[in-house]
N, C-alpha and C positions, 0 to 999 in steps of 0.2 A: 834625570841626568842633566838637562838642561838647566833646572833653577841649583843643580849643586854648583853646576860652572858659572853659574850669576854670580851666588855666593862667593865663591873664590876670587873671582875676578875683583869684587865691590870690594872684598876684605884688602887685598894688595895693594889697589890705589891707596890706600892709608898708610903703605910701609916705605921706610925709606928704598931707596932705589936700588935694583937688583941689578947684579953682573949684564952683562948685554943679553947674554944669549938666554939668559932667564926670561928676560924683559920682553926681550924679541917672542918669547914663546907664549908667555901669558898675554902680551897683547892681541897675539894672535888668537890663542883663544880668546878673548873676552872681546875682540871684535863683531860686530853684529852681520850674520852670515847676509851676502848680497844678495838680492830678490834675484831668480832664475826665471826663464821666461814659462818655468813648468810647474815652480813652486814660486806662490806670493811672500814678500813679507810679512812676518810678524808684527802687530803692533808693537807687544810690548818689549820686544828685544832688546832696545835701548834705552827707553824710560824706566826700567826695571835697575838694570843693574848702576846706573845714576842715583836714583831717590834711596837707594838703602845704604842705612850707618852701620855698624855692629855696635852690642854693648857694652860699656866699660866692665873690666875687671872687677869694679868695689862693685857695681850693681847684681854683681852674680851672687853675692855670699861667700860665707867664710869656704872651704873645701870641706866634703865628707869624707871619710873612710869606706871603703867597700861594706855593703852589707854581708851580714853571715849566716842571715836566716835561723837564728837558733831557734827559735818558737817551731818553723817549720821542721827543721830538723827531729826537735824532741818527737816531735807528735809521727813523724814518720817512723823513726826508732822503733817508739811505742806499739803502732802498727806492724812492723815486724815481729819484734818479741810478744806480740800477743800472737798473731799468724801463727810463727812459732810454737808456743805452748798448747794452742787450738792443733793445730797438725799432730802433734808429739802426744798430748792428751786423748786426739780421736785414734792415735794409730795404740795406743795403750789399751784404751778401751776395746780394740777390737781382738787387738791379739792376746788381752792377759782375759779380759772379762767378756769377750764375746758378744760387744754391743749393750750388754748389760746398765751399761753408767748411761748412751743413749735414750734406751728403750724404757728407762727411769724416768729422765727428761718428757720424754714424748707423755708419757701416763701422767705426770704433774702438770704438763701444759692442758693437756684433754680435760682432765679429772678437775683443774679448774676452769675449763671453761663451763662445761656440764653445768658444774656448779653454779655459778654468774648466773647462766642462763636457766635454771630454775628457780634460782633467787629473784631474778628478775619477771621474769613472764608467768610465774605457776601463781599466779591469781586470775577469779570470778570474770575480773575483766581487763584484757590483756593492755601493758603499754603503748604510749604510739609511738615505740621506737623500732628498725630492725631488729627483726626478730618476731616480733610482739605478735605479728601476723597469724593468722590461725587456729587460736585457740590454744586450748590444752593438745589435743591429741597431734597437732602439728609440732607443738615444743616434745612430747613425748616420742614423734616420729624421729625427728631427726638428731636425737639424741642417742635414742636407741644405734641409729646408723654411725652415730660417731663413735661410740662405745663396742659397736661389732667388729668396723675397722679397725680399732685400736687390738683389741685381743687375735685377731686372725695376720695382720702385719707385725705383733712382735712374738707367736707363735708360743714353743716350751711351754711351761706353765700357766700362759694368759688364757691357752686354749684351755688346759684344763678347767681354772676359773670361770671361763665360759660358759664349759658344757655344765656345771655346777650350777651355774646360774642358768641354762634354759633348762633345768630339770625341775627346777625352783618358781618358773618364770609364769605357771598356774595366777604369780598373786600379783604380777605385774600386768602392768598396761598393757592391752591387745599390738600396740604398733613392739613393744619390746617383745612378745610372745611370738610372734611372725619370724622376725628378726633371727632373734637367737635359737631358733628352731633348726636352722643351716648350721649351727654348732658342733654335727655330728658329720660331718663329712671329710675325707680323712686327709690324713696331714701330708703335705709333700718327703719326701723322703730324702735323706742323706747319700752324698754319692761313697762308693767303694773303699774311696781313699780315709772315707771317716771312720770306718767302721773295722777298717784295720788299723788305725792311729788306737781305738778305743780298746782291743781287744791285746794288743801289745802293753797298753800301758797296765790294764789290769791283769796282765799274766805273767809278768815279769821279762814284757820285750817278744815275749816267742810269737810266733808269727800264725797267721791263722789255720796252714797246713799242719804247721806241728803241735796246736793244743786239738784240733780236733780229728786228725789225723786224713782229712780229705787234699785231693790235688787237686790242681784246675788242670791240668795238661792231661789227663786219663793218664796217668799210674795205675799199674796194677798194681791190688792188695789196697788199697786207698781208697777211702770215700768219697762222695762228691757235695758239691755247698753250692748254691747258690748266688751271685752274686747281688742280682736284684729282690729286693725284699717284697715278701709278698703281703704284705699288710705294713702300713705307717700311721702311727697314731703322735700323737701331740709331744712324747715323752721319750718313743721308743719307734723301731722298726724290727718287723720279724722275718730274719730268713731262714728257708729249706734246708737241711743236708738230710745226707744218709752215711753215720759212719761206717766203719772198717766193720763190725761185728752186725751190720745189716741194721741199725735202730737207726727210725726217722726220728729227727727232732725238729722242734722250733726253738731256733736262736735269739733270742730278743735282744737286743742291744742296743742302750741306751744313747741318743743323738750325744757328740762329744760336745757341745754346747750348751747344756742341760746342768752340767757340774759348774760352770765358772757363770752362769746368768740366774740360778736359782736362788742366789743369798742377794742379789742384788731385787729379783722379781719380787719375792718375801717382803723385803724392808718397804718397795712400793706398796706395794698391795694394803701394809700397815701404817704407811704416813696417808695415802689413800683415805681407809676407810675410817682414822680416828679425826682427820679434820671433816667428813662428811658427819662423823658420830656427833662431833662438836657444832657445825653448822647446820645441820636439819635437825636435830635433837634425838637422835634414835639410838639407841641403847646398842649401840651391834659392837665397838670393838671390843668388848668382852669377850664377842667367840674368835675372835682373830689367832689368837694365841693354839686355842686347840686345833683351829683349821690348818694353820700354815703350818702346826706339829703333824698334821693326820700327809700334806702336800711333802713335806719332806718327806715323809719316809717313806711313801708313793715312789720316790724317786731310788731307795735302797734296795734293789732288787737280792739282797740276802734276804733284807725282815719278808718282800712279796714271798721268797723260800718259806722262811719260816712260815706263815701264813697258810700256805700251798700246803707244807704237811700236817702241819694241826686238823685243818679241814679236811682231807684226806684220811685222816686219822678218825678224826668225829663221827663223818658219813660210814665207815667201814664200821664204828661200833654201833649205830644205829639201826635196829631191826627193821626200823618201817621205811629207811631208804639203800641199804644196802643191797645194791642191786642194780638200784632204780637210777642214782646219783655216780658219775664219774669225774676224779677231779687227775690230771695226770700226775705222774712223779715227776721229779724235778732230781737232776744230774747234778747232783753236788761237786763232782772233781772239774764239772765242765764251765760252771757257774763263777760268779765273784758279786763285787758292789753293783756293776755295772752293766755283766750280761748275766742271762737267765735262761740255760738250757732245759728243756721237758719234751716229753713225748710230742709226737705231732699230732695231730688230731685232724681226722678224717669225717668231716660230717656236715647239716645241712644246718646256716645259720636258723635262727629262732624268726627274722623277718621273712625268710622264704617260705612263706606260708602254702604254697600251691607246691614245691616238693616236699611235704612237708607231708603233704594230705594225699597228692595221686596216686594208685593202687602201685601195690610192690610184685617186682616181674623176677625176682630174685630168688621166687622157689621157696617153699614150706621149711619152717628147723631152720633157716637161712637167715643171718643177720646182716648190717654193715660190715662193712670191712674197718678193721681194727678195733670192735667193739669190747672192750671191758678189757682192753689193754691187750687183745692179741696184736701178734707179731704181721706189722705187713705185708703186702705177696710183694717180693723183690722183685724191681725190673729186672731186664736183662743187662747185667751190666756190660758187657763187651760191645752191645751197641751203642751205651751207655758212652762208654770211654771213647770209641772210632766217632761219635758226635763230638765228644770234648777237645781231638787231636785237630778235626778238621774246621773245627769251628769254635776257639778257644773263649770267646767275647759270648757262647750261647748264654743268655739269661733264663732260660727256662728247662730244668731235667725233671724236674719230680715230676710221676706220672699221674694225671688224671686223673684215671680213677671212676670214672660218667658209666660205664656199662648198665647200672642200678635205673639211670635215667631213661635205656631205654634207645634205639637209633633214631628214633624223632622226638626225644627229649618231652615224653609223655607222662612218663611212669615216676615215681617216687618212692618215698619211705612208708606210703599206708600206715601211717600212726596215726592215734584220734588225738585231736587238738586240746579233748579234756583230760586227757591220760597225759599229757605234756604240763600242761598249766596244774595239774594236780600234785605232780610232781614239784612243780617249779615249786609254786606256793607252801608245800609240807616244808620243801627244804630252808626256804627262808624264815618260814614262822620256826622251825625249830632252830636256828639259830640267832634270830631273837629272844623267844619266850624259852626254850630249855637249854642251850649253850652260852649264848651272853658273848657270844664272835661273829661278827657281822660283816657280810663281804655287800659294800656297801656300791657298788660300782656295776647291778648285773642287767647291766646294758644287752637290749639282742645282740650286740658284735660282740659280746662276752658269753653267750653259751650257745651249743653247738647240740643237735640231739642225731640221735645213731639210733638203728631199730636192732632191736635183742634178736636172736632167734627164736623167742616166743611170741615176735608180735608187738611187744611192748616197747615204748621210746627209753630210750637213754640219756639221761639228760648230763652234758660233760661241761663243766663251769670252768673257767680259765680269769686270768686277769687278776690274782689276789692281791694286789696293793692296796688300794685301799681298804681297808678291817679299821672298826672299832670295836673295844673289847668293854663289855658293859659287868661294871659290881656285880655281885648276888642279889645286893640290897636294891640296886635300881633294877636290874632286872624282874625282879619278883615283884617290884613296886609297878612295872611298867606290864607284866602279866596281868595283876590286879586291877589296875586304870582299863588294861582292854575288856577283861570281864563285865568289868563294871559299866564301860560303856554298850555294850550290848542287852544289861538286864536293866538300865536305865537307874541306877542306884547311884544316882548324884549326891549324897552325901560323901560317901564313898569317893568320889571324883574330884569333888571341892575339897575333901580332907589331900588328896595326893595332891591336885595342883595348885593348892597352897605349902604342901611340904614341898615342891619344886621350883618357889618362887613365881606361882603364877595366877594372876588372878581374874584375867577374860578364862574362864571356865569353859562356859560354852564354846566362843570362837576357835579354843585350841579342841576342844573334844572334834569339832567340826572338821579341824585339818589334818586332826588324826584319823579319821574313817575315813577323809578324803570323802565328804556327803555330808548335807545337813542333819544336826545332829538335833533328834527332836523330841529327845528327853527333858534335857533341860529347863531353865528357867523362860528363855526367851529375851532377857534382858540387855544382852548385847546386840541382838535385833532390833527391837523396838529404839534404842536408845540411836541405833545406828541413822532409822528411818524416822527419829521425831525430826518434825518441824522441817521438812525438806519442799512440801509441797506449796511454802507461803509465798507463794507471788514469785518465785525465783524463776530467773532463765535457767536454759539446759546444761551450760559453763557453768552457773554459780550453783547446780546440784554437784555437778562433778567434783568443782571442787572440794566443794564441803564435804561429801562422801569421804574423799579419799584425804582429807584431814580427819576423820574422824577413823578409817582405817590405820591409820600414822598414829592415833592415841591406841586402836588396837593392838598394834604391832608393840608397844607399848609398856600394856598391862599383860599380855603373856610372855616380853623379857624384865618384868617389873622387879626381880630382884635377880642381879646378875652375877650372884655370889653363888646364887642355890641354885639358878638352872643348871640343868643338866646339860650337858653340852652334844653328849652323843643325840640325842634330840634330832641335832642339823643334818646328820648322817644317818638315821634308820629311818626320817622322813621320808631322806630320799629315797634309801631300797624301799621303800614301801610303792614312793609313787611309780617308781619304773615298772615293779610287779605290776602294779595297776596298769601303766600304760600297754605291758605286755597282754595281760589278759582283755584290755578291751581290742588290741591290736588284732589277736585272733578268735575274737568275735565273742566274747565274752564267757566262754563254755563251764568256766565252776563259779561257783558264789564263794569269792574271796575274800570277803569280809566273815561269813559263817565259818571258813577252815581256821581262821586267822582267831577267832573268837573259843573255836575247841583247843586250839593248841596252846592259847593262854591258860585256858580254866585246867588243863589237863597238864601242864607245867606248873602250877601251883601244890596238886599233891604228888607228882614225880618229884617236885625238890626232893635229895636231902639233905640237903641243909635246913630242913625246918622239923622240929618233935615232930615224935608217929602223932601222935591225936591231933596235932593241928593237921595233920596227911591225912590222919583218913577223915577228918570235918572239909576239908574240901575237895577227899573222893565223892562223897555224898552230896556237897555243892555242884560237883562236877554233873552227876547222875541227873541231877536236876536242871542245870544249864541244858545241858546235850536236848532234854524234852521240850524247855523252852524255842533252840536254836529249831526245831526244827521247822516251826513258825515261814519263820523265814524264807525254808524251802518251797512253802507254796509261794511267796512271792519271785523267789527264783526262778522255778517251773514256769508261774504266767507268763513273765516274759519272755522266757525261753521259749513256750508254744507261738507268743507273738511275734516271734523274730524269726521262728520256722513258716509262719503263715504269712511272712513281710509285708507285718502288719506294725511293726518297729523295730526298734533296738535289742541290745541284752540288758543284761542288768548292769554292766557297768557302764553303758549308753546309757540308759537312765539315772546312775546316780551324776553321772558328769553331765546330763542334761540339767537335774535337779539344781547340782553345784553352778549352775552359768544361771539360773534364773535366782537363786539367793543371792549370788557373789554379784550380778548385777544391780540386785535391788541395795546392794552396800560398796557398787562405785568400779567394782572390777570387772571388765569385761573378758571372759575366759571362751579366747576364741578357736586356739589351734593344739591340735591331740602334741603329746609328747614327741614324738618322734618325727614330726613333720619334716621331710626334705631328708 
């Protein structure tokens, strides 16, 4: 304040002379304040505003015009209308496609980093850059973890993919085996509001009292529904009712987000795996095409109908499981694209193996409750309804049902463990080797077993969306390959998997018995294990192993015109069988059932002349005295697993399988179902 009044002052003495009282007042300011006896003067108070001139006009320059900032401007503009179309773009995204065009993004950003970082660190001896640190199995750890996050935060479909991949995950690296083991744990569930948005749009608007005819408010004459779902899986959630005519059902209905995120999930999943196909050199987007065909229609709960009764249909004309096998019906006037009405099903998952086995308090002639499709015991519904008037938000009516259990939850279904997996196993081989319809999906959380009143389990199979449906021509060719690998007739073997485009013989014979297969030549072994042992560290074995597995993976998709595709899909029922039977301790030799019911679907075709039928009745006769072979190695183990003195027999082939699979680079360390 004081050097502006210098200023002022110094500038005036240069102008001609002002009115009095002007003059009179700027003197006064610009006079120097007198020293008080409480405040000194200032030095420079007077010699300041003397010594200073101001500058002439011409030394200032020409005048400017105000600036207008346009640079600045554009560039903020631009910053809004992008904001803008980013806002307008994510709220599209969310409302038309359901996060879809995100959850694309997030998978290209992942899927190239994965990538980078195996490009970069999967060699003998790692970089010294971040990252580099660790080895192989630390670049395979946390890769695997960034590849599990990614599937479990964009849920739908990626879960599916997932669990495809931990069923698979035998031929992956132990830290990806650990990993995607947690793939089977269930999906969070969609609230109320979803599932009557879903249920309106596929019924023409009507609301969910009036297609299925239950109230929430206890109406008489009325059903009742659930509102919390009791089971949520990746694609779907299942709720409770009980209609008007007394039928329990399960309602399956599709998450409403599954429709507007699955044509966007698909096209990732395909830009995905064909730049991996192109950058690691592995022949895979070939099956992309029939996968993401088999993943849609997983999602059309008409074709799981269709499905549902063919099989239904199959088992009922088959002598050797009708009886034994229950798949439920399915309510067609209740059903559409989207839900999927069927019976409910009352019975003890296939992992609860301790109710499973504990003695049954249920009385002789006496079965489960609803077994082979009887009618329910009805609650009572008047209590039923005075719960629903007073408490309209209850989540839970369907009754229990535990009495079988026992009041201290001791007692069980008394069924033998081999009477189950006998079953299980007949059902599957025959609709591989004699129907050519494959319910590829039969997870323990997909069958249910129920005890008959004679004693015997009931095995009820649920879930048919996934089916692949196999030729005659490969079916009977794929009957033939399993005979064949059991009497060891390797010509025979090399003649099919070279008609299937395949030329690692052995290694694929091996992943098809799931066990070394030790007919063969041997040639994919030894070629595996030449030259590993010369002076190399324990990194540069690894890695050369599992490049040299990358050339196997290889020459069994070596011509990608003529594999067969269902392949990818009856692998897996196979391995889950497996995992099931070593789950409950290995009680049948499921390689010998699997091995009659090929040779014994060669002369039941008929599709093929009587003389070639009855030349391989006669082969069959002769297989059968072969197989029995094998029952004594079944029995030894079986005596050694009573005397816990070791495993079963499918402990020991999966022990077998971890010490070959190791000596060729993969470490197989955790059972199917782990977690």
């Amino acid at each position: 304040m004081l050097r502006q009044s210098a200023l002022a002052c110094a500038g005036r003495r240069a102008l001609p002379t002002s009115p009095p009282i002007r003059r009179s007042f700027h003197v006064l300011l610009c006079q120097p304040r007198a020293a008080s006896p409480f405040r000194p003067a200032r030095r420079w108070q007077g010699t300041f505003s003397a010594g200073f001139t101001p500058p002439s006009p011409a030394s200032l320059g020409a005048p400017r015009p105000a600036g207008t900032y346009t640079r600045t401007r554009k560039v903020l503009r631009r910053l809004l209308v992008l904001s803008a179309l980013l806002g307008a773009g994510y709220g599209i995204d969310q409302y038309l496609y359901a996060a879809g065009i995100a959850r694309s993004l997030r998978t290209f950003g992942l899927g190239l980093m994965v990538a980078l970082d195996y490009k970069l660190n999967f060699r003998p001896t790692p970089l010294p850059i971040i990252g580099g640190e660790g080895g192989i199995p630390e670049l395979h750890r946390r890769n695997a973890e960034r590849l599990f996050s990614l599937l479990r935060d964009n849920g739908g479909l990626y879960l599916k993919i997932g669990q495809a991949i931990a069923m698979q995950s035998a031929v992956l690296p132990a830290e990806f085996q650990k990993m995607f083991a947690r793939m089977f744990d269930d999906a969070p569930q969609d609230g109320w509001e979803a599932v009557e948005k879903v249920i309106r749009e596929d019924f023409g608007g009507r609301s969910v009292e009036d297609v299925f005819g239950v109230s929430f408010t206890g109406r008489e004459g009325m059903g009742v529904m659930e509102r919390t779902a009791r089971a949520s899986a990746s694609v779907a959630q299942v709720h409770w009712a009980r209609l008007p005519d007394g039928r329990e059902v399960a309602i399956k209905i599709q998450k409403p987000e599954i429709k507007k995120q699955i044509g966007w999930d698909l096209w990732a999943f395909k830009v995905v795996t064909r730049v991996y196909t192109y950058w690691f050199d592995l022949p895979l987007y070939s099956l992309v095409p029939f996968i993401t065909e088999r993943l849609m229609l997983e999602t059309d709960f008409e074709n799981e109908a269709k499905n549902s009764e063919l099989m239904r249909q199959l088992v009922a004309d088959e002598s050797r499981l009708r009886g034994r096998v229950y798949v439920p019906p399915v309510y067609h006037e209740l059903s559409s694209k989207r839900v999927l009405t069927t019976e409910w099903i009352e019975g003890v998952r296939l992992w609860d193996k301790a109710s499973l086995t504990r003695p049954w308090i249920g009385g002789r002639g006496n079965g489960s409750a609803g077994v082979h499709g009887a009618l329910l015991e009805s609650p009572d519904m008047d209590i039923l309804r005075q719960e629903m008037r007073r408490d309209p938000d209850n989540q839970f009516l369907k009754p229990e049902r535990m009495e079988w259990k026992g009041w201290n939850n001791k007692a069980g279904l008394g069924v033998s463990t081999k009477d189950v997996m006998t079953t299980m196993v007949d059902l599957f081989s025959a609709q591989i080797f004699k129907w050519g319809v494959v319910h590829c999906d039969p997870h323990p959380g997909n069958i249910f077993i129920r005890r008959l009143p004679s004693g015997e389990p009931e095995l009820v199979l649920i879930d048919h969306g996934l089916y692949v449906y196999m030729s005659d021509k490969f079916r009977h060719e794929y009957g033939l390959f399993w005979k064949s690998l059991m009497t060891f007739d390797n010509k025979k073997i090399t003649e099919i998997t070279v008609e299937w485009g395949i030329k690692a013989a052995d290694l694929f014979a091996s992943a098809t018995l799931m066990r070394p297969y030790e007919g063969g030549s041997g040639q994919f072994k030894s070629e595996m294990l030449r030259n590993l042992e010369d002076g190399k560290t324990a990194s540069q074995r690894s890695y050369e192993m599992q490049q040299r597995m990358k050339q196997g993976i290889r020459d069994i998709l070596s011509d990608e015109e003529k594999w067969p595709k269902e392949l990818v899909f009856i692998g897996r029922n196979m391995r889950i069988v497996q995992g099931n039977n070593q789950f409950l301790g290995s009680p049948v030799n499921r390689i010998k059932m699997m091995g009659e019911w090929a040779s014994r679907s060669l002369f039941e075709d008929r599709n093929l002349p009587f003389n070639q039928r009855m030349a391989n009745m006669w082969q069959h006769l002769l297989f059968k005295t072969v197989l029995t072979l094998t029952d004594v190695a079944f029995y030894f183990y079986k005596i050694r697993q009573l005397l816990g003195l070791g495993g079963g027999m499918e402990d020991e082939v999966e022990a077998r399988m971890r010490t070959v699979a190791k000596e060729m680079g993969v470490d197989l360390q955790h059972p199917v179902f782990e977690g």
